[in-house]
C-alpha positions as protocol buffer text, in pm:
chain_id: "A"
residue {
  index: 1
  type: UNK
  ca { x: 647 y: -1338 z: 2252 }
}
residue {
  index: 2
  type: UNK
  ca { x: 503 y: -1367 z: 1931 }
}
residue {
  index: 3
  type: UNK
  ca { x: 411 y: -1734 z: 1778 }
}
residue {
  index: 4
  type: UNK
  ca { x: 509 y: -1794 z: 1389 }
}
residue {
  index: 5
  type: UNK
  ca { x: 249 y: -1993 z: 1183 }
}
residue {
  index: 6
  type: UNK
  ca { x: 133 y: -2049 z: 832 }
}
residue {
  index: 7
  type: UNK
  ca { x: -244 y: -2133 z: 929 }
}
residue {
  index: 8
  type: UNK
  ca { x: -518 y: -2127 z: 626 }
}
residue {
  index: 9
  type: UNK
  ca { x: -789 y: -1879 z: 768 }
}
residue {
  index: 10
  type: UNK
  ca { x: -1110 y: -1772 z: 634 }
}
residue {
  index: 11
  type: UNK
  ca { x: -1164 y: -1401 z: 707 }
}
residue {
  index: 12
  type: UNK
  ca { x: -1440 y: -1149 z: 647 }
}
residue {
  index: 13
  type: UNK
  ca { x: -1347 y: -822 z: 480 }
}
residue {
  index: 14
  type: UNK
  ca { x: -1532 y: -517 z: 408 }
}
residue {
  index: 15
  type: UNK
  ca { x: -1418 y: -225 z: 155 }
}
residue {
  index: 16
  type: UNK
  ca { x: -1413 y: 115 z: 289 }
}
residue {
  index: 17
  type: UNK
  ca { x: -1300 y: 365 z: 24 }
}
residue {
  index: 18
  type: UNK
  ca { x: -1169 y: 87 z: -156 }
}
residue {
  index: 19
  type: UNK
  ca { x: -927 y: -72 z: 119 }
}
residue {
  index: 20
  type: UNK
  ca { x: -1002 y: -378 z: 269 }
}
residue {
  index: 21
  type: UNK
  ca { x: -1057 y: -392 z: 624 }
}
residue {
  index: 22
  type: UNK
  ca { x: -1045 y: -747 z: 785 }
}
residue {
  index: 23
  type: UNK
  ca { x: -1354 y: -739 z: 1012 }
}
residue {
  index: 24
  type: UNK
  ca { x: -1335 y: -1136 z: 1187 }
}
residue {
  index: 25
  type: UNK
  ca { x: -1174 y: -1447 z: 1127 }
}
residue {
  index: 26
  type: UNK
  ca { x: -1171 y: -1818 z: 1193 }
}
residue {
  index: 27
  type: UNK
  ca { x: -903 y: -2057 z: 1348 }
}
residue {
  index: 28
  type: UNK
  ca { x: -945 y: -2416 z: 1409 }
}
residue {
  index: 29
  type: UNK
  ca { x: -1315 y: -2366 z: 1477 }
}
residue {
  index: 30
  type: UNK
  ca { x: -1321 y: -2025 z: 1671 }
}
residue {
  index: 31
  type: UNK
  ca { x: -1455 y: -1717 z: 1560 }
}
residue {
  index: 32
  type: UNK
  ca { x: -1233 y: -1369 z: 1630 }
}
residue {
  index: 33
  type: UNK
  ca { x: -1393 y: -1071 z: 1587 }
}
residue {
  index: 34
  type: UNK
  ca { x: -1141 y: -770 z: 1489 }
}
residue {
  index: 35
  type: UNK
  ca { x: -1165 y: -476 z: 1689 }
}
residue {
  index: 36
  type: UNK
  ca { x: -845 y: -287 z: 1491 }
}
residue {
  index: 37
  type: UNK
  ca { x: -607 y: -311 z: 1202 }
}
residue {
  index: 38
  type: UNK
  ca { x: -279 y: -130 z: 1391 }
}
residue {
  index: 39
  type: UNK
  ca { x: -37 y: -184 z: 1052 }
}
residue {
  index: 40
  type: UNK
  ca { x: -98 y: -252 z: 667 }
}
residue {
  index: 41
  type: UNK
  ca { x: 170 y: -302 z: 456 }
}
residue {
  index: 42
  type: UNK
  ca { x: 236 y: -528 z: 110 }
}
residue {
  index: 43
  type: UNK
  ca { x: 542 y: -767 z: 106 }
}
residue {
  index: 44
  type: UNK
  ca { x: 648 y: -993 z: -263 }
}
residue {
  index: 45
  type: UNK
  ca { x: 665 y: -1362 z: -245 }
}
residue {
  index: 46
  type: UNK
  ca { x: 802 y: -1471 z: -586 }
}
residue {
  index: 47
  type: UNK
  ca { x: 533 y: -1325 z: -854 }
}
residue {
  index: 48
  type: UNK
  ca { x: 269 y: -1286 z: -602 }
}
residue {
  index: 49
  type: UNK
  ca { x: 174 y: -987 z: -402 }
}
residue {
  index: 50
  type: UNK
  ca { x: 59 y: -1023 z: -81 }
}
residue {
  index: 51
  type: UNK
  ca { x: -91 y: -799 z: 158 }
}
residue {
  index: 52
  type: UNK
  ca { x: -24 y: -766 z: 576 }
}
residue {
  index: 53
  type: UNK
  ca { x: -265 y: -664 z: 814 }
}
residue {
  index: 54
  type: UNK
  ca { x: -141 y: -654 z: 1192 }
}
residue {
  index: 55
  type: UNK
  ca { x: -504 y: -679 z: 1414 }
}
residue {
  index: 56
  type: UNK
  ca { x: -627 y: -717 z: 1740 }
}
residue {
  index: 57
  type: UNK
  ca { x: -912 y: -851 z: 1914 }
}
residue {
  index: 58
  type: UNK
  ca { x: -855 y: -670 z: 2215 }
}
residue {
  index: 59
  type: UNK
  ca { x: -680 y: -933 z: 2375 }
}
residue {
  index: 60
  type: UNK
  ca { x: -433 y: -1083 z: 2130 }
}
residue {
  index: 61
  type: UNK
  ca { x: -242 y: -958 z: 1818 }
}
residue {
  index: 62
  type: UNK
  ca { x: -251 y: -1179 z: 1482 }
}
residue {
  index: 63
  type: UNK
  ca { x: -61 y: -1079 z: 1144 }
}
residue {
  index: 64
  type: UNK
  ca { x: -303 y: -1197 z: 889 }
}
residue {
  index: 65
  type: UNK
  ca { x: -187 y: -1175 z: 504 }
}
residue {
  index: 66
  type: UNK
  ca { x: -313 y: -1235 z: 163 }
}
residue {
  index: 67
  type: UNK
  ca { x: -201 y: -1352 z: -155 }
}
residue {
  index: 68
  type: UNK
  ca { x: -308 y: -1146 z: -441 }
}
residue {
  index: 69
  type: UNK
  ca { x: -223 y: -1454 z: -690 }
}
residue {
  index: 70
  type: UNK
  ca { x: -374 y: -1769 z: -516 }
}
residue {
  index: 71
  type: UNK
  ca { x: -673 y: -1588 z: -295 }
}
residue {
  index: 72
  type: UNK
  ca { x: -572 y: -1718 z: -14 }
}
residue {
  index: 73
  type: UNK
  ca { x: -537 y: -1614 z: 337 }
}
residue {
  index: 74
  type: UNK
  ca { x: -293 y: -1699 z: 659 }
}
residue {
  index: 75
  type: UNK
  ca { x: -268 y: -1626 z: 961 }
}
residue {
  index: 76
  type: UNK
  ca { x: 148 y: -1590 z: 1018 }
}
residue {
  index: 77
  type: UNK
  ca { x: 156 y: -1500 z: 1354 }
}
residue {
  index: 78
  type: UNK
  ca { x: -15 y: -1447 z: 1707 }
}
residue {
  index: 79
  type: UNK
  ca { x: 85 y: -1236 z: 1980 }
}
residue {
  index: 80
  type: UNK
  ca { x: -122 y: -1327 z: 2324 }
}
residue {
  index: 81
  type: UNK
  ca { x: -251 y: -1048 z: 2519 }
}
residue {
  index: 82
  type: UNK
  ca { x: -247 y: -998 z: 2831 }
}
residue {
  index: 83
  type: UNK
  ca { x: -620 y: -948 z: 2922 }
}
C-alpha cells in the first residue's frame, strides 16, 4: 500500500538526449540512490506544468514530480518494497 505525501525533496537529475532522468534524492536527511524510472508522464496543476517520474531504489517505489513554474520538487508518494 502506497503512502500519499507532499514532501519538498532535493533531487539530482541528469539530461540524456534532452530528458531528465532523476538519478538520487534526499528525504529527511537520507540519501536514495535511483536505480530506475518505471513511468514518466506530465499532469496540469492550475497554470503550471508538472512532470511525474515513478522510481525505484530497488527496494521501494517513490512518485517524485516537478513543477515547471515554481522549480520545485515533491516527493507524492512511497510504495515500500519488500526486500
Amino acid at each position: 500500500m502506497s503512502t500519499a505525501l507532499r514532501e519538498p525533496v532535493q533531487v539530482g537529475v541528469v539530461f540524456e538526449r534532452g530528458v531528465a532522468r532523476p538519478v538520487w534524492f534526499t528525504r529527511q536527511g537520507r540519501r536514495y540512490e535511483v536505480c530506475g524510472v518505471t513511468m514518466r508522464w506530465t499532469t496540469r496543476e492550475g497554470r503550471a506544468t508538472l512532470l511525474h517520474f515513478a522510481l525505484t531504489d530497488r527496494t521501494n517505489t517513490f512518485e517524485l514530480a516537478f513543477n515547471q513554474e515554481t522549480l520545485a520538487w515533491h516527493l507524492l508518494a512511497v510504495e515500500p518494497g519488500t526486500a
